[in-house]
C-alpha positions in Angstrom: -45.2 -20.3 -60.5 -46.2 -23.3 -62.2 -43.2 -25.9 -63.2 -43.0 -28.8 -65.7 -40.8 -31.9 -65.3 -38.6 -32.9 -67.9 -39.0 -36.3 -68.4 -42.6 -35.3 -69.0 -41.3 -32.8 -71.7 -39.0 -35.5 -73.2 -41.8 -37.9 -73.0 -43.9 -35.7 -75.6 -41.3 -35.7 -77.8 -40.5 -38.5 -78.0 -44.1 -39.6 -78.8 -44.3 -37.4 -81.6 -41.2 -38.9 -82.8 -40.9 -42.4 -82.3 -43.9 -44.9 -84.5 -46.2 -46.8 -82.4 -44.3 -50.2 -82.0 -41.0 -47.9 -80.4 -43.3 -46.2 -78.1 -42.8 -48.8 -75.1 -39.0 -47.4 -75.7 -39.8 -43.8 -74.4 -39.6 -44.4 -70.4 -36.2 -46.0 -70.6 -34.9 -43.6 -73.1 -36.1 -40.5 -71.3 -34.5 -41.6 -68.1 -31.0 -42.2 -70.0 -31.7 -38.6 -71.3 -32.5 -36.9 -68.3 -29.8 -38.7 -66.6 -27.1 -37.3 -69.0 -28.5 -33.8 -68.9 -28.5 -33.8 -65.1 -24.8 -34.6 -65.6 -23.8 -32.1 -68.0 -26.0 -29.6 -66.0 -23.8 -30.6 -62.9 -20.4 -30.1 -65.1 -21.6 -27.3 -65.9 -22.6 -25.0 -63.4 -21.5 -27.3 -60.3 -22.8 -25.4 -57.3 -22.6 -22.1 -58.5 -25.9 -20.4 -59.5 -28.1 -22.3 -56.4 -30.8 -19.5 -56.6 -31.8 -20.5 -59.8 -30.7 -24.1 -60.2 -31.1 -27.0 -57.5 -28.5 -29.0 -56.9 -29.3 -32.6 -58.5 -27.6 -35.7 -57.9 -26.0 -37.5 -60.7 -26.7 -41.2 -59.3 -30.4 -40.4 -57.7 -32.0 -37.9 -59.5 -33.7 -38.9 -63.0 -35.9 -35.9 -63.7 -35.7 -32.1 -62.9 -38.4 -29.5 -63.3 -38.1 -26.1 -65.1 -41.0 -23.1 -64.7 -43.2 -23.0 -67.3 -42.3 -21.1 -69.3 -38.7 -22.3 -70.1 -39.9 -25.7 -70.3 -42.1 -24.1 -73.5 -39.4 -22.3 -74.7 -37.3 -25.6 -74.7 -39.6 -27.9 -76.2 -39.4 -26.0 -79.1 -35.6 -26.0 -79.3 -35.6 -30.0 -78.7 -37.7 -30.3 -81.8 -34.9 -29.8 -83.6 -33.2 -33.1 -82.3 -34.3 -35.8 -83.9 -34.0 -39.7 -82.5 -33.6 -41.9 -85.9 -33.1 -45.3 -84.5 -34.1 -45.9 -81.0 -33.0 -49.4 -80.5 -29.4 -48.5 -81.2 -27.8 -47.7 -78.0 -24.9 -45.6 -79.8 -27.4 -43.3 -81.4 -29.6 -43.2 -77.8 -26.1 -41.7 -76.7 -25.7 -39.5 -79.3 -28.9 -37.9 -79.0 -28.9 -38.0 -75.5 -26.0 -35.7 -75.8 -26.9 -33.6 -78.3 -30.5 -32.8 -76.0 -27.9 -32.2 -73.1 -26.1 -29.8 -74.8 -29.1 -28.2 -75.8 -30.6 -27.8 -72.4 -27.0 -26.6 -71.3 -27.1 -23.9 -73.7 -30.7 -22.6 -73.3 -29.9 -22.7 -69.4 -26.8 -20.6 -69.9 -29.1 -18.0 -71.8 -31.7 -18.5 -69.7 -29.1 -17.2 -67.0 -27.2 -15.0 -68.5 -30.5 -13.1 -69.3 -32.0 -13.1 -65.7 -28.4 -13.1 -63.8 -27.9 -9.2 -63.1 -24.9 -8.0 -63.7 -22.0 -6.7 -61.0 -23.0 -3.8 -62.8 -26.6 -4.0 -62.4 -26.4 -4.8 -59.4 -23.7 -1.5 -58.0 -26.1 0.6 -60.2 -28.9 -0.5 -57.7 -27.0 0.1 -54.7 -25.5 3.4 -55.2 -29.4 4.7 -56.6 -31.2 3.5 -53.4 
């Protein structure tokens, strides 16, 4: 299975977004980014869900890596977000957040999706 980091995935977005004298921007502002998305990530699933998530520290870690194919199917949703001004550190926040919340959500899917159910999982028991 092949992975993709996501400050790599940030990185291309940014690119496309941000005009050629705000380009030296990117590195910092990906880290901020992946930094507050490794926080939310941690708020939000904590330790639970360890087979599919690794446990990421919110002081060392700066970038995480999703399979493939999520990281395609996220890049797309992060089009969506939009960084207007880049030297304002209120609206670096903002969409820091907003990509957060993003990755959140499609993780949640993501899991809810490929998590089998109590269900699922009796139903498999009781047939073998």
């Amino acid at each position: 299975m092949d992975f993709h980091s996501f400050q790599a995935l940030l990185h291309l977005q940014l690119d496309k977004q941000l005009s050629s004298n705000k380009k030296e921007l990117i590195p910092d502002i990906a880290t901020k980014v992946a930094k507050e998305t490794i926080i939310q990530i941690n708020k939000t699933f904590g330790k639970s869900h360890g087979q599919y998530i690794a446990q990421l520290s919110n002081i060392v870690d700066s970038d995480f890596y999703l399979c493939k194919e999520w990281a395609e199917q996220l890049a797309v949703e992060l089009e969506e977000i939009i960084l207007k001004h880049p030297k304002e550190e209120k609206k670096v926040l903002a969409y820091s957040h907003a990509i957060a919340d993003k990755v959140v959500t499609f993780l949640q899917t993501q899991l809810h999706d490929y998590t089998p159910t109590l269900n699922e999982g009796t139903t498999a028991s009781i047939s073998m």
